[in-house]
C-alpha positions in Angstrom: 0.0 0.0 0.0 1.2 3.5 -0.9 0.8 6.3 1.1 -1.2 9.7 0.2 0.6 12.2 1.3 -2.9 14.6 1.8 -3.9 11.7 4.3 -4.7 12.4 7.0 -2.6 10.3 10.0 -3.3 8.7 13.0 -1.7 6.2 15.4 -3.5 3.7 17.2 -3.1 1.0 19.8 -5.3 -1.8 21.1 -5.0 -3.3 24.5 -6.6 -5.8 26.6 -6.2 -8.4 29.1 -4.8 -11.7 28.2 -7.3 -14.0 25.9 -9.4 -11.2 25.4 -9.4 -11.5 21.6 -7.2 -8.4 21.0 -4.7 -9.8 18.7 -7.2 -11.6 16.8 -9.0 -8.0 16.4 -6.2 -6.7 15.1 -6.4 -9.0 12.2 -9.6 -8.6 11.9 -8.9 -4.6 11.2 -6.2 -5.2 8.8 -8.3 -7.7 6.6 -11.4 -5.3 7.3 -9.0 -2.7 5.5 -7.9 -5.0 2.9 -4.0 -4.6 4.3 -4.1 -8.1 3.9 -5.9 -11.0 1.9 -7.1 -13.1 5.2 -6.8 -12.7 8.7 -4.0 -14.7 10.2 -5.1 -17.6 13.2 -3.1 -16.7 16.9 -3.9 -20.7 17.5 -2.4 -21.4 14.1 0.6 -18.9 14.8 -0.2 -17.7 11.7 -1.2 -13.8 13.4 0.6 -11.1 11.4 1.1 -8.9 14.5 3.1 -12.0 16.4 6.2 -12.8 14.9 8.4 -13.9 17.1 9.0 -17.5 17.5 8.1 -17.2 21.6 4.4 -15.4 20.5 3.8 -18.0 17.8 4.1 -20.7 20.7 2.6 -19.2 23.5 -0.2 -17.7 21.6 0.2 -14.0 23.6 1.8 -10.7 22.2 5.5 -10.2 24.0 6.6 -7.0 21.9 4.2 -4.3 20.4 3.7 -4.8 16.9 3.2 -2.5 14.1 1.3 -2.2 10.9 -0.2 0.1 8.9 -3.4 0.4 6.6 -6.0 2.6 5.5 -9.7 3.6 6.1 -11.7 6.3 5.1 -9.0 8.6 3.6 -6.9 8.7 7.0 -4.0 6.8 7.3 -3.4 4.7 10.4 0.0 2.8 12.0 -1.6 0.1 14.4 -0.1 -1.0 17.5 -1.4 -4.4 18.9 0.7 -4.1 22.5 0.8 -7.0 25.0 -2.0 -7.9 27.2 0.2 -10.1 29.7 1.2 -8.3 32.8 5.0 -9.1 32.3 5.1 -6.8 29.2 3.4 -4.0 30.6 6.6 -1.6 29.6 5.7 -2.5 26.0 2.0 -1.2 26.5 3.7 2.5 28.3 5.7 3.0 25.2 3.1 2.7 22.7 1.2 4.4 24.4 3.5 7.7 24.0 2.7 7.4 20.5 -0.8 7.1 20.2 -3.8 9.7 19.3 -6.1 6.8 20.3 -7.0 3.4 21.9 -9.4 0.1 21.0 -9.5 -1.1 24.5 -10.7 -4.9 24.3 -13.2 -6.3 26.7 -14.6 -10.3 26.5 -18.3 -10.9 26.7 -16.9 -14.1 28.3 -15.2 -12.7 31.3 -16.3 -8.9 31.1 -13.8 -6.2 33.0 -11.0 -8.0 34.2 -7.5 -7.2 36.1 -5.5 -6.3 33.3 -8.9 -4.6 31.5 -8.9 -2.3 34.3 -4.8 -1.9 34.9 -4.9 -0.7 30.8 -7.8 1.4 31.0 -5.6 3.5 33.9 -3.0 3.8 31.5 -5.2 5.6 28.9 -6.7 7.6 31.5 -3.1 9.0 32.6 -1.7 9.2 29.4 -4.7 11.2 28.2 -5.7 8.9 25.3 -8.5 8.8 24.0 -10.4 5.6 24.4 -13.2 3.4 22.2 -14.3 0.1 23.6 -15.0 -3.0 21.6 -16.8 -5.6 23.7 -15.7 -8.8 21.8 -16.5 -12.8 21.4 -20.0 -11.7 21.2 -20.6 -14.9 18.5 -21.4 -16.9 21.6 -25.4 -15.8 21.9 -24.9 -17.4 25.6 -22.6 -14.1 26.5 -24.7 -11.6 27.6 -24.0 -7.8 26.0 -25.9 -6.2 28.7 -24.2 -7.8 31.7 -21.0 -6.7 29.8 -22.2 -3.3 29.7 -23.2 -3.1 33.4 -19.7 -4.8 33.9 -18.1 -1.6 32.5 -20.1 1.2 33.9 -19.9 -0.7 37.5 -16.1 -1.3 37.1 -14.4 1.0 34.5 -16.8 4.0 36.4 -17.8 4.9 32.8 -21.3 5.3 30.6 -20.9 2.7 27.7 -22.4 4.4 24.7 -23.4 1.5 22.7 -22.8 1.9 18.7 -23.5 -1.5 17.3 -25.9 -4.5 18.0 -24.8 -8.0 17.4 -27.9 -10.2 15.7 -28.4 -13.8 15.5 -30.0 -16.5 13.2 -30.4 -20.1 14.4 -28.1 -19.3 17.2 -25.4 -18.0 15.6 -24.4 -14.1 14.6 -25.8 -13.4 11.6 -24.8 -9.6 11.9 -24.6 -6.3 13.3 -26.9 -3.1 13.9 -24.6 0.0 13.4 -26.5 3.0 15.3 -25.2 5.4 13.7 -25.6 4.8 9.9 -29.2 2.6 11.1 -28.1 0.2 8.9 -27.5 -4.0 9.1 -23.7 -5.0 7.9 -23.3 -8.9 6.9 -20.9 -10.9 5.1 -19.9 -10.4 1.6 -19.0 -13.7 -0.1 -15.7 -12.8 0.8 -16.0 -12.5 4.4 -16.1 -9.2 4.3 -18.5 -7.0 6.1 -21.1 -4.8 3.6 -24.2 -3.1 4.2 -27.3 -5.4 3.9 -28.6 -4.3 0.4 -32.1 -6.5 1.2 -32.5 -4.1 5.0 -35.0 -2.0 3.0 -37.4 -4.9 1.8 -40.0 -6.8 4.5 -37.9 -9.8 5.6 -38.3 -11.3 9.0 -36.6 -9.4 11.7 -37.3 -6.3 10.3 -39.1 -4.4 13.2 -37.3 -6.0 15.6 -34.4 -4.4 14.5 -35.8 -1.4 13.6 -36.5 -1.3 17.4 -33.4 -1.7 18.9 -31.9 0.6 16.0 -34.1 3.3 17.3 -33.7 2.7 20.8 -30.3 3.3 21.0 -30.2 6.1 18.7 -32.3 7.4 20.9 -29.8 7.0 23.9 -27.0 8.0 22.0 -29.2 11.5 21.3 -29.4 11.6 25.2 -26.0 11.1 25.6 -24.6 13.4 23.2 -27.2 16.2 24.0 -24.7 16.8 27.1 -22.3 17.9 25.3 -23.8 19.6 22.2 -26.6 22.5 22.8 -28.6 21.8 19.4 -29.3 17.8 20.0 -30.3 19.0 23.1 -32.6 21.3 21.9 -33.9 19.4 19.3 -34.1 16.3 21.5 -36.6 18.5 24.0 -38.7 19.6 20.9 -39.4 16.1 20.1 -37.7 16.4 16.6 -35.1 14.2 14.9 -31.3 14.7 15.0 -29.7 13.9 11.9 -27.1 11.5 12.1 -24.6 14.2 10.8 -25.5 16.3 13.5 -25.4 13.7 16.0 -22.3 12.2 14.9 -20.8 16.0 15.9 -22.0 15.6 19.5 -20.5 12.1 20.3 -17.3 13.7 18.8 -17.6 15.6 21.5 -18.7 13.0 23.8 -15.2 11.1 23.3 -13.5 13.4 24.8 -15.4 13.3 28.2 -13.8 11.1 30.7 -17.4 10.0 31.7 -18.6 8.3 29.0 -17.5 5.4 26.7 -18.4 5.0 23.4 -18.7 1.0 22.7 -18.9 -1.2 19.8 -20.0 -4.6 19.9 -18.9 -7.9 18.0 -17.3 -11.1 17.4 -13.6 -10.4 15.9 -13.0 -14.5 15.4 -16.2 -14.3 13.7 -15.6 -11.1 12.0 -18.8 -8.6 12.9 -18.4 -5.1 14.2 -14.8 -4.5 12.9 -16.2 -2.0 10.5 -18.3 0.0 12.7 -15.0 0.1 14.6 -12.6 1.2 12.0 -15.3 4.1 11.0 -15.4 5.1 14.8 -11.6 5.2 14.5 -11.6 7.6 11.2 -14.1 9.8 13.2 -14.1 10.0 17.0 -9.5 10.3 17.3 -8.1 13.8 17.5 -5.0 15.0 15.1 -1.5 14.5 15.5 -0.1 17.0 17.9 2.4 20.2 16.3 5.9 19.5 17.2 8.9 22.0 17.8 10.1 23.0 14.2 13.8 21.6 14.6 13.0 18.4 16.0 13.4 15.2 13.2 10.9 12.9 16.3 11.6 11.1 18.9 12.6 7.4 19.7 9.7 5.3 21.4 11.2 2.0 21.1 14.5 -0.3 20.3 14.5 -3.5 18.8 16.6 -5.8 17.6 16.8 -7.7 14.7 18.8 -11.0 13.3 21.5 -9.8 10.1 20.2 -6.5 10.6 21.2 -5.0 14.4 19.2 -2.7 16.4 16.8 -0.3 14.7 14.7 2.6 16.5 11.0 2.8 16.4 10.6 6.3 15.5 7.9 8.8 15.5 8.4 12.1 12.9 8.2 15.1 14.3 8.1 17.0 10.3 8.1 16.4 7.0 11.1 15.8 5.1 12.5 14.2 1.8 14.9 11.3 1.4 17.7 13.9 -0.1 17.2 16.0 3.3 17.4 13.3 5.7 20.7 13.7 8.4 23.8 11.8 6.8 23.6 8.0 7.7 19.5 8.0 8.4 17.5 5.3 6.9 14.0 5.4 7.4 11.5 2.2 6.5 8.1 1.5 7.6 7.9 -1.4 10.1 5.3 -4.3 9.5 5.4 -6.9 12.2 9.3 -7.5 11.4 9.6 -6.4 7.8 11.5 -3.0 6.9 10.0 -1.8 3.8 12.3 1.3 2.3 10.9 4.7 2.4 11.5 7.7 0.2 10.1 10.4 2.7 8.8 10.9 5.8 5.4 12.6 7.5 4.9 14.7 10.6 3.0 12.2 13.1 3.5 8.9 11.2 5.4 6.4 12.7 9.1 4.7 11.0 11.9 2.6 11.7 15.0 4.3 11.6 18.4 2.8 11.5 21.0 5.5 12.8 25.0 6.5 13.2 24.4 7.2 16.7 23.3 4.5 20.0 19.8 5.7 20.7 17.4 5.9 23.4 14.2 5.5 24.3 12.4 8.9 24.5 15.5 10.3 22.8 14.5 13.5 20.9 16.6 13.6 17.3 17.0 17.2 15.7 16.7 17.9 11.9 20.6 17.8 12.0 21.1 14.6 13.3 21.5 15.2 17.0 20.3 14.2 20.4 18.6 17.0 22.4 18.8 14.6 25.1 16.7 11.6 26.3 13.3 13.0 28.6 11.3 9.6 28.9 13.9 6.9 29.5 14.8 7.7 33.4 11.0 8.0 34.0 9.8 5.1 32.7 12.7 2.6 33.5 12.0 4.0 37.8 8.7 2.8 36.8 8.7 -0.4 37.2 9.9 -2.9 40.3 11.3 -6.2 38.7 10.3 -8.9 40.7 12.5 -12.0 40.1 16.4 -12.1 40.1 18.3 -14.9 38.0 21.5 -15.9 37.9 23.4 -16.6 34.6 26.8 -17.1 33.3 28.9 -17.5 30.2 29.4 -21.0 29.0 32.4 -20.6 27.7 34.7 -17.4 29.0 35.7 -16.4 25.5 32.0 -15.2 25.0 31.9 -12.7 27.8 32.1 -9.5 25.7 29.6 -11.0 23.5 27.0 -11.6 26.2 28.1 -8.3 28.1 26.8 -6.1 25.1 23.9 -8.1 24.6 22.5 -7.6 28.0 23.5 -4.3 27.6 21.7 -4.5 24.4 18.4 -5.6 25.9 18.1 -3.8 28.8 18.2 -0.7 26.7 15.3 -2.4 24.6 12.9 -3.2 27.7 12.6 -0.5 30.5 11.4 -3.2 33.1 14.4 -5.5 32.6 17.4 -4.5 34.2 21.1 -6.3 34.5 23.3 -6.2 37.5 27.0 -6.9 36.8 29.0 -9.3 39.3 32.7 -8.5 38.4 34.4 -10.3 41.0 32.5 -13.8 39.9 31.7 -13.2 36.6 28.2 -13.2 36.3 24.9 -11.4 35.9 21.8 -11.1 37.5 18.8 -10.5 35.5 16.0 -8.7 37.2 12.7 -9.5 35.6 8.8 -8.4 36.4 8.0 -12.1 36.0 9.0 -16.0 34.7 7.5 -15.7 31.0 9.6 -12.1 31.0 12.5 -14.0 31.8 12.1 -17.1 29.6 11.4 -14.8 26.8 14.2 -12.7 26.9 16.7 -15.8 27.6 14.7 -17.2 24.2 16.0 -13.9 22.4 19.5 -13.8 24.0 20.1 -17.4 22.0 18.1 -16.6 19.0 18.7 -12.8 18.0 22.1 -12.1 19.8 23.7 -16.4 19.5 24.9 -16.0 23.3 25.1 -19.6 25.1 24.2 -19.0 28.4 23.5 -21.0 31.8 21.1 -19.8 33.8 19.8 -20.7 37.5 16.3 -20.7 39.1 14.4 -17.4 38.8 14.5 -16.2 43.1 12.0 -13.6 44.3 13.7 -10.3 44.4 12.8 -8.8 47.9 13.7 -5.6 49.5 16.2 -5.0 52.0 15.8 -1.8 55.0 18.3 -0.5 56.8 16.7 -1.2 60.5 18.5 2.0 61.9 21.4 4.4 61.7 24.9 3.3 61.3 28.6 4.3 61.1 30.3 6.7 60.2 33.1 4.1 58.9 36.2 5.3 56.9 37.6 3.0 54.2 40.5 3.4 52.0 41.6 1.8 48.6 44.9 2.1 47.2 46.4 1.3 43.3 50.0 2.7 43.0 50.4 5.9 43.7 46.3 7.1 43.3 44.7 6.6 46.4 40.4 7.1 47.4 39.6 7.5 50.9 36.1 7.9 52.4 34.1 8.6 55.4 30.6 7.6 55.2 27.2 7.3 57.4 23.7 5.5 56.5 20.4 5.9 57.9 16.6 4.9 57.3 14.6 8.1 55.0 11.9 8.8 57.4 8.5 8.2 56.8 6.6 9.2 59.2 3.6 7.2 60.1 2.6 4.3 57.4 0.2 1.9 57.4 1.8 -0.8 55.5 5.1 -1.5 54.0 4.3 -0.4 50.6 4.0 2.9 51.7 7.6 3.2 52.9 10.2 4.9 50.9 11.4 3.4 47.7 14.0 6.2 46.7 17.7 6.5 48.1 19.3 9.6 49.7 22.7 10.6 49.0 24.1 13.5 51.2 27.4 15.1 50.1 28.8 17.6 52.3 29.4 21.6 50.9 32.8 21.3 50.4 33.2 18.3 48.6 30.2 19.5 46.4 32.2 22.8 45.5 36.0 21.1 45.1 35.0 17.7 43.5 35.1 17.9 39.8 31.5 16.8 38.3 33.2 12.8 37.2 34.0 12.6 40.5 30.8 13.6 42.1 29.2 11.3 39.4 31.6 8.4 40.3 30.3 8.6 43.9 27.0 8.5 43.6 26.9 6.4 40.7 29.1 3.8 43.0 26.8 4.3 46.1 23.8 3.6 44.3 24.7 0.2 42.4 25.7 -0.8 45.8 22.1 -0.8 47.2 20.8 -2.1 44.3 23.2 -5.2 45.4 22.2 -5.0 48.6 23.4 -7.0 51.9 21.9 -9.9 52.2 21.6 -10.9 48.7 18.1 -11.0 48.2 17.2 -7.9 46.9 18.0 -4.3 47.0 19.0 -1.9 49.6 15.9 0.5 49.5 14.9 3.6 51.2 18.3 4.5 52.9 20.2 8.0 53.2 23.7 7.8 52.6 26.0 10.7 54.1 29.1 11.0 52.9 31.7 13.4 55.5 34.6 13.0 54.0 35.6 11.9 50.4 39.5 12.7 48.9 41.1 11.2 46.3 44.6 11.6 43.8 44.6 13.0 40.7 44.2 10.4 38.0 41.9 7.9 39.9 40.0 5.7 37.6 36.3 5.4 37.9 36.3 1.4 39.1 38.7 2.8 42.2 35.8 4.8 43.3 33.5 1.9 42.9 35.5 -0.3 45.0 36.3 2.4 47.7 32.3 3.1 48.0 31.4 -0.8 47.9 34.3 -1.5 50.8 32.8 1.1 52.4 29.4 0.4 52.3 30.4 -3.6 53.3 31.5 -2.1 56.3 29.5 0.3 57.4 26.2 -1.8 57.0 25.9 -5.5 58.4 23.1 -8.1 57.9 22.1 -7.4 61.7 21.4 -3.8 60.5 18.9 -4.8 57.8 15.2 -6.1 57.4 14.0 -7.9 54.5 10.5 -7.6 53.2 8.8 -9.9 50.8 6.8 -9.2 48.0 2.9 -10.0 48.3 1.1 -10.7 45.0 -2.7 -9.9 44.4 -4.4 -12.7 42.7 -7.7 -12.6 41.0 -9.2 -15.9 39.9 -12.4 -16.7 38.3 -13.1 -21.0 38.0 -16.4 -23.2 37.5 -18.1 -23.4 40.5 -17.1 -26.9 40.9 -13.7 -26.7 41.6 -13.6 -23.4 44.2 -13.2 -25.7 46.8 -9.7 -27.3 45.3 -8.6 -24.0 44.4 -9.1 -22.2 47.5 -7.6 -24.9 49.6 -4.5 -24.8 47.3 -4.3 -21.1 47.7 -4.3 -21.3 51.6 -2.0 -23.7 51.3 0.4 -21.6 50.0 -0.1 -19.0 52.6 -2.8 -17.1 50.8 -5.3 -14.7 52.5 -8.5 -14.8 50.5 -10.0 -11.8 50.7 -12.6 -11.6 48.8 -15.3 -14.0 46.9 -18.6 -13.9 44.3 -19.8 -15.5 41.6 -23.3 -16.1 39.7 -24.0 -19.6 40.4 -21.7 -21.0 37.6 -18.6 -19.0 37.6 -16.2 -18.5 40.7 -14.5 -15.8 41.8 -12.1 -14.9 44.4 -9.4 -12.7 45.3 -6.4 -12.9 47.8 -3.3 -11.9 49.0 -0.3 -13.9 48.5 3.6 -14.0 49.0 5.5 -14.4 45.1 7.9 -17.3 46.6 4.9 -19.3 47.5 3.2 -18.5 43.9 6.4 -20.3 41.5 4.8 -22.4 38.9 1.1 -22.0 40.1 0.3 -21.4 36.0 1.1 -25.4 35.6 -0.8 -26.5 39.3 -4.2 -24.2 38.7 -4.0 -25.6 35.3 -4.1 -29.3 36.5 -6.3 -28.8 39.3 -9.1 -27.3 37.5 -8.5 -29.0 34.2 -7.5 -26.0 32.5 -11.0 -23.9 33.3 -9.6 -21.3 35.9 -8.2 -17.9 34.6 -6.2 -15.9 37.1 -3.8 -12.7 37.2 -1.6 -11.4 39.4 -0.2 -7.9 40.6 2.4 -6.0 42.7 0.3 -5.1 46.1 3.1 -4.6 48.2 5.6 -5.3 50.9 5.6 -7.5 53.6 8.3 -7.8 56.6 9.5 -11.0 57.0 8.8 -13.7 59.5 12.2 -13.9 61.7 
């Protein structure tokens, strides 16, 4: 497909939670569109947007994918994004570049964990949000209790746009409220507009009725925001659909109301209702500063071709103009197709000169104005897990050193600590199929060799009270670091639980050191101080919420960088002993819905890992529950819930908090 450059552009992204049909939607969209001839299976591992090998056998999305195709004169890059919590750094960074959202919801298990985590996200990133409340071909799902689900739940008014139909207990179509018009299946498989709605078939009233009625409710709902539906709604006249189609613009934008399309994107009904609603209800691409070329919002790497940058345009500008060593292709699930120019808004890859980074800002001349986004979305996250691997053979050590490197700069919630006196790394990861996946990568995209231990829970360590001051002193030739140094707890004044103590560290340097110490100094300290904590003391997780002081801090000219590091970590070693520290434990929220039949099984097997069930329902048929419980007690639970309920029960988990540890 070529792109008109009078299209208008906009960038979307879908989310859900896990098994909600959102990457089977997106297929749907792009053979709705005609991008492509049919819509590719997840079950077959035949789905466009999920080409990795690891997404192919797990049947989930691990990295955001992107494709593009057009609708209605606009031109849009799609970005199906993750729905499984361990990815969740993939759905923030899309989410930078987005105007708008499809936000996926399952007739089969309505509003769900991750649903509701997602829908946060679009609310604090400000994007604007349509529903699609899928899997609607199963006439035993009910679309009103799905509705209710979301208005109790989400806290906002669905505005419902299409109505699925049946015939002989099957979908036989939808009802689009706008347009009051049936859409069916071409021979194709693609939807059209029923040519035979105008003639007396049976059904007819019936949906005339429900066409009516909620045109009727959309008219209420949109006469909030627009004065003449309002107005003519009160006078008992009709509202054209051109004129109500300008109040639910308006609508969109409230953070009160929803508009919702209904269907079945296996069966393919409702995904063109949805792609109009996307041409009409999304708001432009922003202006951008004049000198800026865009702005990096994600890294990836691929086989034979090395890391390229996903890159949003900031202007527009011709192949001859581009900065010397710029290449620019679009990016469709993991083809580069070759560009000749680029577009303010759209979305590119970009191979570069230069090592990029996320939320870098490229100028027109082929500079960094400096990276804004990275720092705050890599503090973002808390990984959860710490593994152990090493080299299998010594020779590869460089090789797997830059890969980590490599990947770390890829994924903001993956982290690598460095063990130079033993020669290892630990990976920090927000969860086991994180971990497995990017182990997966490290052998297929970067040929590293690797062993690697058990995944251990990653807990946090607290200094217990104020220590030292301790001096230390490390020596090489004639350069020689000495420093003086004091720790103690960042108040917090009075807390209710452990996740509300401090996270952040403290480091105190006295006046004079500030003024003498040259700024690579000051940055060596810190820099030293910090990577420290993140070791911690006891080894089983980091050193969190402390206040480092440090009194005294000289040094010779010509001190390398790894002397500071060793005269910090000495220090630190001896200043702070595992007496002086408490380790607290991560707690998990789980959220679990089974048949009825096996709550009993479950619920014993979740107390039996010290869980805390906190909360129950259910509607006779389905189970639900919620409870608290600690991550080391939670290690392969995907396999035992799985056995136990015979592969029925459909659970989540998420971060709640801290817990101080028994002993």
């Amino acid at each position: 497909m070529v792109q008109n450059s009078q299209q208008s552009i906009r960038n979307i992204a879908i989310l859900a939670h896990v098994d909600a049909g959102k990457t089977t939607l997106s297929e749907r969209i792009l053979f709705a569109s005609g991008e492509v001839r049919r819509p590719g299976k997840v079950e077959e591992g035949l789905a466009t947007m999920d080409y990795m090998p690891e997404e192919k056998e797990r049947g989930i999305t691990i990295e955001s994918g992107v494709a593009h195709f057009e609708w209605k004169n606009t031109w849009f890059n799609f970005i199906d994004t993750p729905g499984h919590v361990d990815f969740g750094a993939e759905v923030d960074m899309a989410l930078t570049a987005v105007e708008g959202a499809v936000l996926v919801v399952s007739a089969a298990s309505g509003v769900e964990t991750q649903t509701v985590a997602a829908f946060k996200k679009l609310r604090e990133a400000g994007v604007r949000t349509i529903l699609f409340i899928n899997k609607l071909d199963n006439p035993d799902y009910s679309l009103d209790e799905a509705l209710i689900n979301v208005e109790e739940v989400l806290g906002v008014r669905p505005v419902l746009m299409t109505i699925p139909e049946y015939q002989d207990g099957k979908m036989s179509g939808v009802l689009d409220v706008l347009s009051k018009s049936r859409l069916i299946h071409s021979d194709g498989g693609q939807e059209e507009v029923d040519g035979s709605a105008g003639s007396e078939r049976s059904g007819k009233s019936s949906a005339e009725g429900l066409l009516d009625k909620y045109y009727a409710e959309a008219v209420e709902s949109a006469s909030n925001f627009d004065d003449e539906i309002l107005e003519l709604a009160m006078e008992g006249k009709t509202v054209a659909p051109k004129i109500l189609l300008r109040g639910l613009k308006k609508l969109a934008q409230s953070d009160d109301y929803a508009l919702c399309y209904a269907g079945s994107a296996m069966a393919g009904f409702g995904v063109r209702s949805l792609l109009t609603a996307l041409s009409f209800f999304l708001p432009e691409v922003p202006r951008f500063s004049e000198n800026e070329l865009g702005q990096v919002i994600r890294l990836r790497h691929f086989k034979g071709v090395g890391e390229i940058s996903l890159f949003r345009a900031h202007c527009h500008m011709e192949r001859k103009e581009w900065p010397a060593g710029f290449e620019f292709s679009r990016l469709k699930a993991n083809l580069l197709l070759p560009v000749e120019e680029i577009r303010a808004g759209d979305i590119y890859a970009v191979r570069t000169p230069m090592e990029t980074e996320l939320g870098q800002v490229i100028l027109k001349d082929g500079t960094a104005s400096g990276s804004t986004n990275s720092p705050t979305l890599r503090d973002h996250y808390q990984p959860l897990l710490q593994t152990r691997v090493e080299c299998l053979s010594m020779d590869d050590y460089p090789h797997v050193e830059r890969s980590l490197a490599t990947l770390s700069r890829m994924d903001p919630s993956f982290r690598v600590q460095h063990d130079e006196d033993g020669g290892f790394w630990y990976l920090h990861t927000v969860g086991e199929v994180q971990l497995d996946v990017l182990l997966a990568r490290l052998k297929r995209e970067f040929g590293c060799e690797v062993q690697a231990g058990a995944p251990e829970v990653r807990w946090q360590e607290r200094l217990s009270q104020a220590v030292g001051p301790v001096e230390n002193s490390f020596q090489l030739g004639p350069h020689k670091i000495s420093i003086k140094l004091s720790a103690s707890p960042i108040e917090a004044g009075v807390v209710e639980n452990a996740a509300e103590l401090p996270q952040n560290h403290d480091i105190r340097l006295t006046a004079e050191f500030l003024e003498n110490a040259p700024r690579e100094i000051l940055a060596g300290v810190r820099s030293a101080l910090l990577e420290t904590a993140e070791i911690g003391v006891l080894g089983k997780g980091p050193l969190v919420g402390i206040r480092f002081e440090v009194l005294e801090f000289s040094w010779t000219e010509g001190a390398l960088p790894p002397m500071i590091k060793k005269c910090c970590a000495d220090a630190v070693n001896k200043l702070i002993k595992p007496a002086d520290v408490t380790a607290y434990e991560p707690i998990m929220e789980l959220s679990l819905e089974c048949p009825v039949n096996f709550a009993g099984v479950i619920t014993g097997d979740i107390q039996s890992r010290d869980g805390k069930v906190k909360e129950i329902g259910g509607d006779g048929r389905t189970h639900f529950l919620k409870a608290d419980i600690p991550l080391q007690k939670i290690f392969g639970y995907a396999t035992n819930v799985r056995s136990i309920s015979k592969g029925t029960a459909l659970y989540s988990l998420k971060l709640l908090g801290y817990r101080k540890a028994n002993g």
